[in-house]
VEXFI-615732 format. One record per residue (C-alpha): residue in three letters; x, y, z. Coordinates in Angstrom, 3 decimals, always signed. Example, Ala and Ser with C-alpha at 12.3 -4.5 7.8 and 13.67 -1.06 7.14 Angstrom:
2
rest	east	north	up
ala	+12.300	-4.500	+7.800
ser	+13.670	-1.060	+7.140
//
This chain:
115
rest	east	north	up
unk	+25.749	-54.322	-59.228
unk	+28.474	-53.107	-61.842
unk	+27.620	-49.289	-60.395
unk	+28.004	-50.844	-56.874
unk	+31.365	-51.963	-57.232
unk	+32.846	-49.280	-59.554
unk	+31.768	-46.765	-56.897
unk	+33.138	-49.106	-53.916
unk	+36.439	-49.366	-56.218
unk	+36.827	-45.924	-56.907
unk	+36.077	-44.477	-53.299
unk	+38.710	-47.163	-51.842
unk	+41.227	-46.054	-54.246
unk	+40.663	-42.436	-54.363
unk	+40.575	-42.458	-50.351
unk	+44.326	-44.536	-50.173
unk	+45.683	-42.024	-52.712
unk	+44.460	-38.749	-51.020
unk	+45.356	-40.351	-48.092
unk	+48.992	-40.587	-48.488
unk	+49.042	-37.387	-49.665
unk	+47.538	-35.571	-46.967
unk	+49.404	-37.212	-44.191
unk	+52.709	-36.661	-46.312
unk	+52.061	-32.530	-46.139
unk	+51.309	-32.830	-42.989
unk	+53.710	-35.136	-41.649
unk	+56.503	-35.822	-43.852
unk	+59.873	-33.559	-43.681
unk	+59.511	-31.360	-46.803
unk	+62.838	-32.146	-47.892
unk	+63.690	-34.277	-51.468
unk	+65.200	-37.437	-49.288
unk	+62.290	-37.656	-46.891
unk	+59.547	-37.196	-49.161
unk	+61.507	-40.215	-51.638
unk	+61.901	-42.295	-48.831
unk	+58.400	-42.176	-47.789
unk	+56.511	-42.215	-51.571
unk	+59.077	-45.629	-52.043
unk	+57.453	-47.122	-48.745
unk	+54.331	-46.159	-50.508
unk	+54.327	-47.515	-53.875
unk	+52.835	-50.952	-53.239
unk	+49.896	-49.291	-51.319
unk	+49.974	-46.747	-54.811
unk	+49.988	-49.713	-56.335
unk	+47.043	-51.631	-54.895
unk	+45.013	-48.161	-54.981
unk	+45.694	-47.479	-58.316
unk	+44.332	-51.257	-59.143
unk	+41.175	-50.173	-57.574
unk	+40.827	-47.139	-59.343
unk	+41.242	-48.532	-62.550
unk	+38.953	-50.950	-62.143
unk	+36.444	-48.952	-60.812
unk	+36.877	-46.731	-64.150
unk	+36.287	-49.840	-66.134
unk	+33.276	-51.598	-64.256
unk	+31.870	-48.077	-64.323
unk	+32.481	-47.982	-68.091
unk	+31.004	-51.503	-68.636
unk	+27.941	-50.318	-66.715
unk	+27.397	-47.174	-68.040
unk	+29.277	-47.334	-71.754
unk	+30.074	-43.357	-70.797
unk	+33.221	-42.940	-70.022
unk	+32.840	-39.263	-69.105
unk	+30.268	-39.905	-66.857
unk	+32.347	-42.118	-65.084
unk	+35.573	-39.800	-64.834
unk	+33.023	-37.005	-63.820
unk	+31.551	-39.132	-61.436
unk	+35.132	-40.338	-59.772
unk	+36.004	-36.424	-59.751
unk	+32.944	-35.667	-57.677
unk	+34.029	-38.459	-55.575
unk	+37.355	-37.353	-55.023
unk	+36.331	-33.446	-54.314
unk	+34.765	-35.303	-51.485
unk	+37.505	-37.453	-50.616
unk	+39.374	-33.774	-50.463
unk	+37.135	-32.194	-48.394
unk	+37.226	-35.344	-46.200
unk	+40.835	-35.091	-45.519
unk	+41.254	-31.097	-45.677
unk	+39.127	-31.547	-42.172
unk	+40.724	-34.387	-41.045
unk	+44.202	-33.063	-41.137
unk	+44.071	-29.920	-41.179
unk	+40.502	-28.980	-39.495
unk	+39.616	-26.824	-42.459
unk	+35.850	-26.771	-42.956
unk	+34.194	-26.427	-46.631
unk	+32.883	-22.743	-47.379
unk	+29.429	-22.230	-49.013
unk	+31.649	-21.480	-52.095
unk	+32.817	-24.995	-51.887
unk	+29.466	-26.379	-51.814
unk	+28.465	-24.400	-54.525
unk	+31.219	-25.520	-56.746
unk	+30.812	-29.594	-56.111
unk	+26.828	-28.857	-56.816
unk	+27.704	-27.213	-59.924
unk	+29.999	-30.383	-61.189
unk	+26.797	-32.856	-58.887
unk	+24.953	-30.787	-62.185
unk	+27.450	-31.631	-64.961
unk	+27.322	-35.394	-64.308
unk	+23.331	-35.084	-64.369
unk	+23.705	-33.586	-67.655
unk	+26.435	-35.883	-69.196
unk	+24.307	-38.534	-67.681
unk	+21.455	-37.286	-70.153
unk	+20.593	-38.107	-73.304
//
């Protein structure tokens, strides 16, 4: 159950954060005053995200007591989350080299994972 929710927790949080950034380069004036006004609007939804992630580190932690596992795991997560919102906002679509790399990392966390 521990898994469950640190994986709910992190994909939440992960999915706010890259959120707000991808609809800032893609709709936010690049300018200093437009970009400050916008990430202050943001910070209690930074907030709230940032709550989730860090409790999805430490439930994963508690479940797993391997805390690289779990930051390797969130980082697979968020390549995801990336990919997610590259074609949502921007219509890009993943080369083979992409899906090489995230199965190469999808590797790493099977090893860390290991004994």
């Amino acid at each position: 159950m521990l898994y469950l929710s640190s994986v709910a927790l992190l994909f939440a949080g992960l999915t706010v954060i890259n959120l707000i950034f991808s609809y800032q380069s893609k709709h936010i004036d690049p300018h200093f005053w437009s970009i400050l006004k916008f990430q202050l609007w943001m910070l209690p939804i930074f907030l709230i995200a940032n709550l989730c992630v860090g409790y999805g580190i430490k439930l994963g932690f508690k479940a797993s007591q391997h805390l690289s596992f779990i930051l390797i795991a969130a980082k697979c997560i968020e390549i995801l989350i990336s990919l997610w919102m590259g074609y949502l906002f921007l219509k890009e679509t993943p080369t083979s080299k992409t899906w090489i790399g995230l199965a190469i990392i999808a590797v790493g966390l099977v090893l860390v994972k290991q004994k």
